[in-house]
C-alpha positions in Angstrom: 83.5 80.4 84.2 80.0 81.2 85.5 77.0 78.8 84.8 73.5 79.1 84.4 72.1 76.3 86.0 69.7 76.2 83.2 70.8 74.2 80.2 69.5 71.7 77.2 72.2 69.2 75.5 71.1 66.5 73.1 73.4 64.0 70.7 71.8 61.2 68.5 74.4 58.6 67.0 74.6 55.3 65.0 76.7 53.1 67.4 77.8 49.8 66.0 73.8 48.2 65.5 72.5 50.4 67.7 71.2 53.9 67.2 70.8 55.5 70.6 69.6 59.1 71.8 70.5 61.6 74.5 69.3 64.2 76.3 70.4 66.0 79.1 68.0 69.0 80.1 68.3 71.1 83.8 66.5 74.1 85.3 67.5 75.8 88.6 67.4 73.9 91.8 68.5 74.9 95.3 70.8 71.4 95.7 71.3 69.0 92.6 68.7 66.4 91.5 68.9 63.9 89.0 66.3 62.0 87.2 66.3 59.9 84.3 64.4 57.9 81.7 65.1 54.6 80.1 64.3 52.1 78.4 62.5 49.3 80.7 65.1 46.4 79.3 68.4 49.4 79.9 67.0 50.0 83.4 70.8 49.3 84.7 72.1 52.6 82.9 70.5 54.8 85.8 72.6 54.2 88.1 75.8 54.3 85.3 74.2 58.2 84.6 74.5 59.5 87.6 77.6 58.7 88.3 78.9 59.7 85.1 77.1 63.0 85.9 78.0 63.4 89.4 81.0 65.7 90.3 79.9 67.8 86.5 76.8 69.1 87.8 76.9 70.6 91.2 73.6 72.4 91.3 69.8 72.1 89.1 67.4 69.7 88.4 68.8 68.1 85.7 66.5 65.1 83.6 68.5 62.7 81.4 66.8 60.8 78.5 67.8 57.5 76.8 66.8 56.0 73.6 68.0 52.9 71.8 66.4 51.5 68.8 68.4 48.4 67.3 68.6 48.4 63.9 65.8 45.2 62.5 67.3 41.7 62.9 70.8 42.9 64.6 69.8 41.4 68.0 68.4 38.8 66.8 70.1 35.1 66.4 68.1 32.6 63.6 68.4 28.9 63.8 67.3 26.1 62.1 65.1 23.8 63.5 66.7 20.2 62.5 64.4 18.3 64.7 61.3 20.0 63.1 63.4 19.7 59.2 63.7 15.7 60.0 60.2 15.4 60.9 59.1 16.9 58.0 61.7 14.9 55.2 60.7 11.9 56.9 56.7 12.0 56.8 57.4 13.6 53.3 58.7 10.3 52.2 56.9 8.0 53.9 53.9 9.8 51.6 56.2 9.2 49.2 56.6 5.5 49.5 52.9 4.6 50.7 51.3 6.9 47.5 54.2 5.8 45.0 55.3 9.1 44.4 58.7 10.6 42.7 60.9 11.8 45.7 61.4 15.7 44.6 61.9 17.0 48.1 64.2 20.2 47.8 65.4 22.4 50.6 63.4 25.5 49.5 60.1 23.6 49.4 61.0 22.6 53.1 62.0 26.1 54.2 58.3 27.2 53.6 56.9 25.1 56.3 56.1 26.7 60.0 58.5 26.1 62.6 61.8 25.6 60.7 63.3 28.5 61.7 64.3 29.6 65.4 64.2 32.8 66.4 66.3 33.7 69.3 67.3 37.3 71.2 71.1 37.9 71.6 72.3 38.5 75.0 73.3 41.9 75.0 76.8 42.7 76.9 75.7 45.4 79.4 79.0 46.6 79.5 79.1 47.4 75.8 76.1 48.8 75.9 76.9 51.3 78.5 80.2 52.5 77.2 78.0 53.1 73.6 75.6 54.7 75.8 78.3 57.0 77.3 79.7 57.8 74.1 76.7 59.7 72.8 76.1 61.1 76.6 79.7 62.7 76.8 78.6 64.9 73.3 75.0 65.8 75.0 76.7 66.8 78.0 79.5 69.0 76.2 76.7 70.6 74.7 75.1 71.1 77.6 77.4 72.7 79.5 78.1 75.2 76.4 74.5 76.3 76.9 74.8 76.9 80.4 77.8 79.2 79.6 76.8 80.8 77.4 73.8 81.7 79.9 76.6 82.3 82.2 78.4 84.8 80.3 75.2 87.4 79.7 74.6 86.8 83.5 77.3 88.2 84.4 77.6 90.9 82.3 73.9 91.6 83.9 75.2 91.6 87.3 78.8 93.2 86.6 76.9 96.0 85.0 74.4 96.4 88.6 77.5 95.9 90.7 79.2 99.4 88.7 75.9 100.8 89.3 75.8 99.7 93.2 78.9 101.1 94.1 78.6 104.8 92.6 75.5 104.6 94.4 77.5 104.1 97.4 79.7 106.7 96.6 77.0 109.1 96.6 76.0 108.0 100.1 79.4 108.8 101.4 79.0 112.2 100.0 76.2 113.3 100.9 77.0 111.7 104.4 78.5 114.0 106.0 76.4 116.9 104.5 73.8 115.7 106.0 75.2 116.4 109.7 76.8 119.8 108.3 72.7 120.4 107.6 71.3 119.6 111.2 74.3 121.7 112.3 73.2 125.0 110.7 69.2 123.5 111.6 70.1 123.4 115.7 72.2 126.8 115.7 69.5 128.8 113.3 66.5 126.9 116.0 68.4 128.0 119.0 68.8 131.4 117.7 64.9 132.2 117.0 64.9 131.1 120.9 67.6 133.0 122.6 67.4 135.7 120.2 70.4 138.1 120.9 71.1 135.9 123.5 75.1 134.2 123.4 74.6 130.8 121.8 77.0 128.2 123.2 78.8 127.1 120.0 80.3 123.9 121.9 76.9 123.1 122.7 76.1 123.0 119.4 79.0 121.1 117.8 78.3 118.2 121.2 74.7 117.9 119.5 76.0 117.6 116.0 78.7 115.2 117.0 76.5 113.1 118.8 73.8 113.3 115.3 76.4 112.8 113.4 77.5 109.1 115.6 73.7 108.0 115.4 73.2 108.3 111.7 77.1 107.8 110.6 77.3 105.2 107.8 80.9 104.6 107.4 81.1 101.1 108.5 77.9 100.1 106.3 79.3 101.5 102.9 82.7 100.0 103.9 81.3 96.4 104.0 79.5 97.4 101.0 82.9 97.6 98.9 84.1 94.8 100.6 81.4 92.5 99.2 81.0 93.9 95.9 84.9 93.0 95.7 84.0 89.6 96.8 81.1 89.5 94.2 83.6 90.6 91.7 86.0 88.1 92.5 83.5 85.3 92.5 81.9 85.9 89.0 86.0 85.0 87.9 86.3 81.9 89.6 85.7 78.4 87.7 84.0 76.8 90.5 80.0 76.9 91.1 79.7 79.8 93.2 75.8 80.2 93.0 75.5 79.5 97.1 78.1 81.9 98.0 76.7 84.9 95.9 72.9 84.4 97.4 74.9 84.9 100.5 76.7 87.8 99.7 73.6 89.3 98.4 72.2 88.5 101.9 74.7 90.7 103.2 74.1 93.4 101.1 70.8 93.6 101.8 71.7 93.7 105.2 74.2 97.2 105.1 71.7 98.8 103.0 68.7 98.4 105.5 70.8 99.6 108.4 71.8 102.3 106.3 68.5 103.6 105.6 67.4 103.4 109.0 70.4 105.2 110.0 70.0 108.3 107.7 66.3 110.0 107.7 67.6 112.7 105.0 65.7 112.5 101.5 68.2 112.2 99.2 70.1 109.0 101.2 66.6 107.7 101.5 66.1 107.6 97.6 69.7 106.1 97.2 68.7 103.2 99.4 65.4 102.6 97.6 67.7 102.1 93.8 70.1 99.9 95.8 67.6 97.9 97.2 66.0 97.6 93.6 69.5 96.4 92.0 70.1 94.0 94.4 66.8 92.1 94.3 67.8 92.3 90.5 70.7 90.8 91.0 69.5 88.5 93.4 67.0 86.9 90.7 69.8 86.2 88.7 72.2 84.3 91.1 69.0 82.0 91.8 69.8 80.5 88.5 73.7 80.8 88.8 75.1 77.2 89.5 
């Protein structure tokens, strides 16, 4: 299926403690560039990204975002202090016994002092935190690449629809053709006989000269490579695989039979016919810049 290489994909999810973001966003790109955005302490999933994205994506800039915000208190680990607890019990009662006082030491009176409790960071798996990561990234992505069909899909109904247009164009041109040289025919025998006058006019003469016109500005062979790639452009827009490189140079080659045609032919009408084909195919070469 044709792809626009321009596309937006974005999944947000509660995985285990973590609840992590991403986005996956492209616009048109001659080769494929990735970029991405972390968070400083998930640096490592760069490298992870694009290689989950590499072989997906052939063409576009594409920009990946990552967020992870861990839900209060789920990374952390909280100790108590014994050392700092003894310290306190015992220079409680030592107060006790110098000042003669009733020993009522509980735990929750020794729980409000500073420094009984130890907060430490858990070390987070980086495995675990990638394969969570990827979770969430394999939803953004199918979402992206859904929005860069769909953009596919009106794109080439768009250049289906120039390609009809393109080739009855052509048609024309083989019609009118060989009217043209039929034209200077009747043009050279009508000049030579306001020359000669009643004078024999050598009819072989005349049919050399239009031969020899009609060899110069003969388009045949241009309007026959002309089908030939509009076939080819057909059968492209059907294929599954990115075909965004080989269409630019199809389009190339259009261009191509179309300017040799019109310098071929000097007649009006073939002139005009070159001027709407050379509109449609810059058309359609402004879409296949954003065909992946």
């Amino acid at each position: 299926m044709l792809k626009s290489m321009t596309g937006y994909g974005r999944e947000q999810r509660l995985v285990g403690s973590r609840e992590i973001l991403v986005e996956i966003r492209s616009v048109n790109h001659r080769y494929y560039e990735f970029n991405s955005r972390t968070p400083r302490a998930y640096g490592y999933l760069e490298e992870k990204l694009k290689s989950f994205l590499n072989g997906k994506i052939s063409r576009g800039k594409v920009e990946v975002n990552v967020s992870i915000f861990n839900q209060e208190g789920a990374d952390a680990c909280i100790e108590v202090n014994k050392t700092i607890v003894n310290g306190y019990i015992n220079a409680l009662r030592e107060a006790n016994e110098s000042l003669n006082l009733e020993d009522d030491i509980t735990l929750s009176q020794i729980m409000r002092f500073p420094d009984v409790f130890t907060v430490k960071k858990v070390t987070e798996d980086e495995e675990e935190i990638w394969e969570a990561v990827k979770s969430v990234a394999e939803t953004a992505l199918e979402k992206f690449v859904s929005m860069r069909e769909t953009e596919g899909v009106k794109m080439k109904e768009d250049v289906s629809s120039r390609l009809d247009f393109i080739e009855s164009v052509v048609g024309e041109i083989e019609k009118r053709s060989p009217q043209v040289t039929e034209a200077y025919r009747i043009r050279l025998y009508n000049k030579l006989q306001d020359i000669l006058g009643d004078k024999n006019i050598d009819e072989t003469r005349i049919i050399t000269e239009a031969a020899i016109f009609s060899e110069k500005t003969a388009v045949d062979e241009e309007t026959v490579r002309m089908r030939s790639h509009i076939e080819q452009f057909r059968r492209l827009l059907e294929t599954d695989e990115p075909v965004g490189k080989k269409l630019d140079f199809l389009v190339q080659e259009m261009n191509r039979e179309v300017n040799t045609t019109g310098s071929k032919c000097q007649d009006l009408t073939i002139t005009q016919f070159v001027v709407n084909l050379k509109s449609e195919i810059e058309k359609i070469r402004e879409q296949i810049q954003n065909i992946e």
